[in-house]
Residue frames as qw, qx, qy, qz and C-alpha x, y, z in Angstrom:
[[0.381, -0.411, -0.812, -0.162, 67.96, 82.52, 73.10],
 [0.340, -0.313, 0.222, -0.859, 64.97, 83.93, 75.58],
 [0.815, -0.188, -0.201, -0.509, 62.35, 82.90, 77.48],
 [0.901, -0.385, 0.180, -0.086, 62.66, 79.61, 79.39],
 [0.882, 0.201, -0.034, 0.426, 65.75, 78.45, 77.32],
 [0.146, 0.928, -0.243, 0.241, 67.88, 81.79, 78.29],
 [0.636, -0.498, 0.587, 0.062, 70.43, 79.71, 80.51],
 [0.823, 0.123, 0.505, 0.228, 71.32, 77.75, 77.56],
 [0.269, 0.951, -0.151, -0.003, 73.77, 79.68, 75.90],
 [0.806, -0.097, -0.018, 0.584, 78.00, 79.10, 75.46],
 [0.306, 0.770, -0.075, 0.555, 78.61, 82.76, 75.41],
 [0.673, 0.014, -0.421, 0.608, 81.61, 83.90, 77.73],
 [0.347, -0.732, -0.464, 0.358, 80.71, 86.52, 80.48],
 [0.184, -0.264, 0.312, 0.894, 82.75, 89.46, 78.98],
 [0.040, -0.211, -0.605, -0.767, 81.15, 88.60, 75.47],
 [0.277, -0.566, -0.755, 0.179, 77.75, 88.75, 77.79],
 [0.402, -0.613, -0.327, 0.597, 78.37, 91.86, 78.98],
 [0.106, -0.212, 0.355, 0.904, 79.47, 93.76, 75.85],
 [0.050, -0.328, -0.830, -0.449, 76.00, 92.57, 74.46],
 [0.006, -0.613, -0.753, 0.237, 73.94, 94.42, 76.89],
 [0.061, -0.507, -0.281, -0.813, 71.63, 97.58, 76.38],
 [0.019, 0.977, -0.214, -0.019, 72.45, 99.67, 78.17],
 [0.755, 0.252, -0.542, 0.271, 76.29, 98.85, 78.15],
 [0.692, -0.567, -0.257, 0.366, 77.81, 98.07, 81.43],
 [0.344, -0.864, 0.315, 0.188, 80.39, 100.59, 83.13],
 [0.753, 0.599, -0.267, 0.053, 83.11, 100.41, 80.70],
 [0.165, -0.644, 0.659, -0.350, 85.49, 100.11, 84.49],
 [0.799, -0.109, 0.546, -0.226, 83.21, 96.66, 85.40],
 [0.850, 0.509, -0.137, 0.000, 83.61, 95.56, 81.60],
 [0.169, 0.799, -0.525, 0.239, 87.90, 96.21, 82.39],
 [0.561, -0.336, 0.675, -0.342, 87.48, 94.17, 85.57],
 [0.865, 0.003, 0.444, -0.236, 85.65, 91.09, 84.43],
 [0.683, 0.663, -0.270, 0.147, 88.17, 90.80, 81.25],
 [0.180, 0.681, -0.629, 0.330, 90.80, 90.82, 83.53],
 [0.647, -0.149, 0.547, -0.510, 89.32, 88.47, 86.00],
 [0.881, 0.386, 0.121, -0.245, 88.48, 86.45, 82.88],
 [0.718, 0.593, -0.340, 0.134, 91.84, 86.36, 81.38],
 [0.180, -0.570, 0.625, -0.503, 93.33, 85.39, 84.50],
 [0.684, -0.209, 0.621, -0.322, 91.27, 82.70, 85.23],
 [0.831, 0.470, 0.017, -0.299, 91.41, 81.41, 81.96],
 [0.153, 0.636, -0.693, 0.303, 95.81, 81.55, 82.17],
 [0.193, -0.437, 0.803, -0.357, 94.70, 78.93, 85.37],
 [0.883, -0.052, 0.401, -0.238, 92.47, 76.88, 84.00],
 [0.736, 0.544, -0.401, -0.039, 94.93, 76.04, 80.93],
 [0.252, 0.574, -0.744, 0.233, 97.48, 75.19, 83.45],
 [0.855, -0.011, 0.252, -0.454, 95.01, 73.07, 85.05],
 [0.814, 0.483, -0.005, -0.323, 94.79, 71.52, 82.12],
 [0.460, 0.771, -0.438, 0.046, 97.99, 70.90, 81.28],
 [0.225, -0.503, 0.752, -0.360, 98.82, 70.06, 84.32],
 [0.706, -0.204, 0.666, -0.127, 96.49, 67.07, 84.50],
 [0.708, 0.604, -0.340, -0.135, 97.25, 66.04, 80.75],
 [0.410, 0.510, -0.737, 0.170, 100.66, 65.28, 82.03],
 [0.122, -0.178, 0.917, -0.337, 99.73, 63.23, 85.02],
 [0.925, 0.228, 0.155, -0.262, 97.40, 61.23, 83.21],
 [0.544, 0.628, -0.527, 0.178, 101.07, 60.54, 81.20],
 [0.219, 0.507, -0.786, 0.277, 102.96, 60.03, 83.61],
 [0.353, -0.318, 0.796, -0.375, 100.91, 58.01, 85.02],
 [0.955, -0.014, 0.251, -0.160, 99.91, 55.64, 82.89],
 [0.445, 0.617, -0.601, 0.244, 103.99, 55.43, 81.44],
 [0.272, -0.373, 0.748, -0.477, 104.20, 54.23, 85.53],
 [0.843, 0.046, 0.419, -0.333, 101.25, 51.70, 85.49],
 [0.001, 0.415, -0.802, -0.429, 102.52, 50.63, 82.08],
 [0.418, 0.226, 0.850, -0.228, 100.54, 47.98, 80.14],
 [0.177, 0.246, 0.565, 0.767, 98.05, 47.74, 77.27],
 [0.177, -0.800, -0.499, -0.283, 95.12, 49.18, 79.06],
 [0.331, -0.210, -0.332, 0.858, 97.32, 51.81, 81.44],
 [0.168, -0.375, -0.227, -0.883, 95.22, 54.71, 79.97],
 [0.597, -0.378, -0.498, -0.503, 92.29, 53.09, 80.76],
 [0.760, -0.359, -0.522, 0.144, 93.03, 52.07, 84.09],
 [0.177, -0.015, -0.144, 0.973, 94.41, 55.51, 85.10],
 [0.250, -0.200, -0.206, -0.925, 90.87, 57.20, 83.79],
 [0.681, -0.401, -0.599, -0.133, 88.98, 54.38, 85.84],
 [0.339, -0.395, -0.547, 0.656, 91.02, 55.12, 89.32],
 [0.130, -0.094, 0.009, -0.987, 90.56, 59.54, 88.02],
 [0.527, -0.334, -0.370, -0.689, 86.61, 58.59, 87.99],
 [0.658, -0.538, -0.517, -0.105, 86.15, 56.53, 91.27],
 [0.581, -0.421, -0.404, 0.567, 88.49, 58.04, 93.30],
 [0.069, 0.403, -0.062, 0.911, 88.10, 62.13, 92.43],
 [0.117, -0.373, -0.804, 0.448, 86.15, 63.74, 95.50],
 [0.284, 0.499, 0.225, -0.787, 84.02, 66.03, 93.94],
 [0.370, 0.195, 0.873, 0.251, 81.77, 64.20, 91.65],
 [0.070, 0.163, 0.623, 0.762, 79.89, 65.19, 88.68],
 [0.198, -0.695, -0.649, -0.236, 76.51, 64.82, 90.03],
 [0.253, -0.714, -0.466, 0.458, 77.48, 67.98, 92.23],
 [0.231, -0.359, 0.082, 0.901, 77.39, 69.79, 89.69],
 [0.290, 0.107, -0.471, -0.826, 75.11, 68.79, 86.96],
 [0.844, -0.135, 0.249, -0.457, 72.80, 66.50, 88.47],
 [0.313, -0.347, 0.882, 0.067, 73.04, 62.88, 88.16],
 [0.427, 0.251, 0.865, -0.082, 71.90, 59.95, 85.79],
 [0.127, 0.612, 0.660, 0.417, 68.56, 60.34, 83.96],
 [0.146, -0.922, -0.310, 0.182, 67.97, 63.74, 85.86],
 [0.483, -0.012, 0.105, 0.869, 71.16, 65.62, 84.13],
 [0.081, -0.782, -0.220, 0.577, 70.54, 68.98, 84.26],
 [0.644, 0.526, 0.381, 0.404, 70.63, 70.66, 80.39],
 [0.074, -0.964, 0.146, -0.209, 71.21, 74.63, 81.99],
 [0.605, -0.658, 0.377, 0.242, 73.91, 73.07, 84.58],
 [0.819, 0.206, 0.226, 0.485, 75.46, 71.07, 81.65],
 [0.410, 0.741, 0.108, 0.520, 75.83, 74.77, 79.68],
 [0.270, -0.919, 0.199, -0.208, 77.02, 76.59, 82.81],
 [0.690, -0.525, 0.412, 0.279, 79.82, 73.96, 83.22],
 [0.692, 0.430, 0.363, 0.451, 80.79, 74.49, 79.73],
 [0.122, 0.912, 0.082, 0.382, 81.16, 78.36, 79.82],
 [0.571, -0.787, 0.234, 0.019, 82.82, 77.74, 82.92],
 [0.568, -0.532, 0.398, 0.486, 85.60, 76.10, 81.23],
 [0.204, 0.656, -0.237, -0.687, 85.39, 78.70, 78.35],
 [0.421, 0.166, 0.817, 0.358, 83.79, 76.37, 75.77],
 [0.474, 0.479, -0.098, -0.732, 81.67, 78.73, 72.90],
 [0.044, -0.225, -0.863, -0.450, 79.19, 77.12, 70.42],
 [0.577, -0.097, -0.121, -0.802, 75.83, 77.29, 70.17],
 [0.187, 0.112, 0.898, -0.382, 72.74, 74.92, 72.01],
 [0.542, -0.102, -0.627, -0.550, 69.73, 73.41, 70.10],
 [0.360, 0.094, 0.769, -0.520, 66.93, 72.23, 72.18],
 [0.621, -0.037, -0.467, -0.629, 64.16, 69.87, 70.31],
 [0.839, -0.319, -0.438, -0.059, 61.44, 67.55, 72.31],
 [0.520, -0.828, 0.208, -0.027, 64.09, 66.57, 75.63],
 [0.813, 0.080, 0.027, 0.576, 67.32, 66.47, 73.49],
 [0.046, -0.930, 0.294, 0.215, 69.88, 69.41, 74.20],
 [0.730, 0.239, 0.055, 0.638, 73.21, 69.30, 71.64],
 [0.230, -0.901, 0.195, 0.312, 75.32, 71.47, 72.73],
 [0.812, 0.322, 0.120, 0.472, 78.12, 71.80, 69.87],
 [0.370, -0.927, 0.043, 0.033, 81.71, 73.51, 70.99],
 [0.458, 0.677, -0.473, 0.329, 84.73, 74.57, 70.42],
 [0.742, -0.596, -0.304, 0.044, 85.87, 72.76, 73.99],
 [0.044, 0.925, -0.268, 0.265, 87.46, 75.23, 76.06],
 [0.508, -0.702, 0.494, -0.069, 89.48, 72.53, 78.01],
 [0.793, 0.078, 0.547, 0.256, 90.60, 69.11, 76.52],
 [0.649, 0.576, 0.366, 0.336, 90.13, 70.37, 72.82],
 [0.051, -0.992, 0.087, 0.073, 91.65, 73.73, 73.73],
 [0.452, -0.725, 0.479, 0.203, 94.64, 72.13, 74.70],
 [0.716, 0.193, 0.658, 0.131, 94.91, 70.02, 71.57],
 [0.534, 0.755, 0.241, 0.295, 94.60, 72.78, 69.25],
 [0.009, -0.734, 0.680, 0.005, 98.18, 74.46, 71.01],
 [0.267, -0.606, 0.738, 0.130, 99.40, 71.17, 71.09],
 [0.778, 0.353, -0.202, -0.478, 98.51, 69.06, 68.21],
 [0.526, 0.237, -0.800, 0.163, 101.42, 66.26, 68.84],
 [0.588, -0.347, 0.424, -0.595, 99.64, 65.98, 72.42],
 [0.007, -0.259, 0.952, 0.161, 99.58, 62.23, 73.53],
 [0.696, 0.006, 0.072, -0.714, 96.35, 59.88, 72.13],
 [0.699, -0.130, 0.671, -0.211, 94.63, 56.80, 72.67],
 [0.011, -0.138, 0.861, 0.490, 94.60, 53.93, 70.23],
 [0.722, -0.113, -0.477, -0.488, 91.52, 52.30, 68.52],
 [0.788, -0.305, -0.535, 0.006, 90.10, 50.00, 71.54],
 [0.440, 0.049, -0.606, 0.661, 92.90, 51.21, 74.49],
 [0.227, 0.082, 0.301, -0.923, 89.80, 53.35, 75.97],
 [0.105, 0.332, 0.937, 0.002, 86.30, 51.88, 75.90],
 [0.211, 0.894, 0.310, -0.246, 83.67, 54.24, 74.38],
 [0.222, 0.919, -0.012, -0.325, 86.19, 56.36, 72.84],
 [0.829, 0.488, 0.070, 0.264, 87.60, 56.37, 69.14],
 [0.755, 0.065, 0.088, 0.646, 91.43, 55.95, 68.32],
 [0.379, 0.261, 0.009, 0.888, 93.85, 59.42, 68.02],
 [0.293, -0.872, -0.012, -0.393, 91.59, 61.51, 70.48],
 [0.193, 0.308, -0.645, 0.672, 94.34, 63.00, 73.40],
 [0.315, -0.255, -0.702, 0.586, 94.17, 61.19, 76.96],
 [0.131, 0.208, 0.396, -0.885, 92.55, 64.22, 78.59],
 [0.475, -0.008, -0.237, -0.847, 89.81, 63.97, 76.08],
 [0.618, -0.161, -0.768, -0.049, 89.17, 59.90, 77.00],
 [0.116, -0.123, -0.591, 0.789, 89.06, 61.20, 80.76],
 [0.411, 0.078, 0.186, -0.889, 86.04, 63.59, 80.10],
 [0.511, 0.164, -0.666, -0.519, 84.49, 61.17, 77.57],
 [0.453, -0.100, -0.867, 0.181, 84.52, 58.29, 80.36],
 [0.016, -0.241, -0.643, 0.727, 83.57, 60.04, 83.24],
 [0.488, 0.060, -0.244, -0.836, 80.76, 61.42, 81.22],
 [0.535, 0.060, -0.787, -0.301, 79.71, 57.82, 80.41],
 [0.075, -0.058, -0.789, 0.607, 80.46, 56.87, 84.04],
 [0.015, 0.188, 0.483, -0.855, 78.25, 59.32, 85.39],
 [0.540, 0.124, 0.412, -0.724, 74.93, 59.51, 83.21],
 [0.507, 0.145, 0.797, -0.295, 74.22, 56.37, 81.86],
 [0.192, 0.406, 0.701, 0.554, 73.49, 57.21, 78.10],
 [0.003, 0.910, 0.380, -0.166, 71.42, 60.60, 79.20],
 [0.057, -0.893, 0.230, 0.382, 74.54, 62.34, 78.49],
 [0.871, 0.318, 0.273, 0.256, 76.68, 61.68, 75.33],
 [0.015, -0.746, 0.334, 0.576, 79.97, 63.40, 73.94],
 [0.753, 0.615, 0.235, 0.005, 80.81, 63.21, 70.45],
 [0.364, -0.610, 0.432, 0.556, 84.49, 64.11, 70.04],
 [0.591, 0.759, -0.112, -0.249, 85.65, 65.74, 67.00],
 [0.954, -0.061, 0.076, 0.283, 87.53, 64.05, 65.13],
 [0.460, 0.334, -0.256, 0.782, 90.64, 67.03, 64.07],
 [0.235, -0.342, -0.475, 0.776, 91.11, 69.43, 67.06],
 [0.108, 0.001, -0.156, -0.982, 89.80, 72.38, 65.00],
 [0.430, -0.387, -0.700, -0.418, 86.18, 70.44, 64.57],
 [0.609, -0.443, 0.087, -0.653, 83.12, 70.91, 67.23],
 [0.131, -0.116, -0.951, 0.255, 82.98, 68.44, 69.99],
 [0.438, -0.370, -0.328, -0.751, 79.06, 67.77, 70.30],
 [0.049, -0.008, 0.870, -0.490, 77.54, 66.80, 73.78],
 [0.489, -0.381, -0.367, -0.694, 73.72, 65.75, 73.72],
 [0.201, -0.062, 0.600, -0.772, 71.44, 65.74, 77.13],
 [0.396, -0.226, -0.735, -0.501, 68.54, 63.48, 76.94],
 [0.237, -0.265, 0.593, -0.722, 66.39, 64.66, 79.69],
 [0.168, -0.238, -0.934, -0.205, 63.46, 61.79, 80.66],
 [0.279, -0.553, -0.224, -0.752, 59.89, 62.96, 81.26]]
């Protein structure tokens, strides 16, 4: 995409770079690959990392809503809230949304019609981890409000806090096998 929509894009910085004309310094191209695959090595373990203490803590709280009541403290009590990153509410931000995707190496492609953005993605966190670890633990039908049976914990985290945070302006759509798009739409208000 060009023109006013050129921020809306899921291509990774590397794959960015190899695309231009001229090409970059094939030494800066070396760097930011390496820089890239590095940071990518720390968000997975991120990831991973809070997968399992969403486990282990709701195995500790215990109960039929533990999930849920784990992904309820992770949303009021994190200190760096969504809206500082993508705006808040009815005023989400449809560029910020796509720059916090790329940031955690999601790729698909972004449709803008009227003031819906769908962003549809391979998701470079939750759904990443899910496709290495397909026996990953998931929620039942109902044990997570908003979000449908056999998606993994970490995905019922984003899913809520999404919800939390704008209010029906922001929507995820979780695929339903790992391999499938996860679709997020931005409804911006006039």
């Amino acid at each position: 995409m060009t023109g006013e929509h050129e921020e809306l894009h899921l291509r990774q910085l590397p794959d960015q770079l190899r695309a231009l004309d001229p090409p970059v310094d094939p030494r800066v191209l070396a760097l930011v690959e390496a820089e890239h695959a590095r940071w990518r090595g720390l968000h997975d373990r991120l990831v991973a990392l809070i997968v399992q203490l969403i486990d282990v803590a709701a195995d500790a709280t215990g109960g039929e809503h533990a999930v849920d009541d784990v992904i309820t403290r992770l949303i009021g009590e994190t200190t760096v809230g969504i809206d500082d990153l993508v705006g808040s509410g009815a005023q989400v931000d449809p560029v910020e949304i796509a720059a916090l995707l790329r940031a955690h190496g999601s790729v698909g492609t972004v449709t803008s019609v009227g003031p819906v953005t769908t962003f549809r993605h391979a998701c470079g966190s939750g759904g990443h981890y899910w496709r290495d670890n397909p026996d990953v633990a998931k929620v039942a039908d109902g044990e997570v409000p908003g979000v449908p049976g056999e998606r993994p914990r970490y995905c019922a985290r984003c899913i809520r806090s999404i919800a939390a945070h704008a209010h029906g302006a922001w929507t995820v759509t979780p695929p339903d096998e790992a391999e499938d798009l996860c679709t997020w739409q931005v409804t911006v208000s006039p």
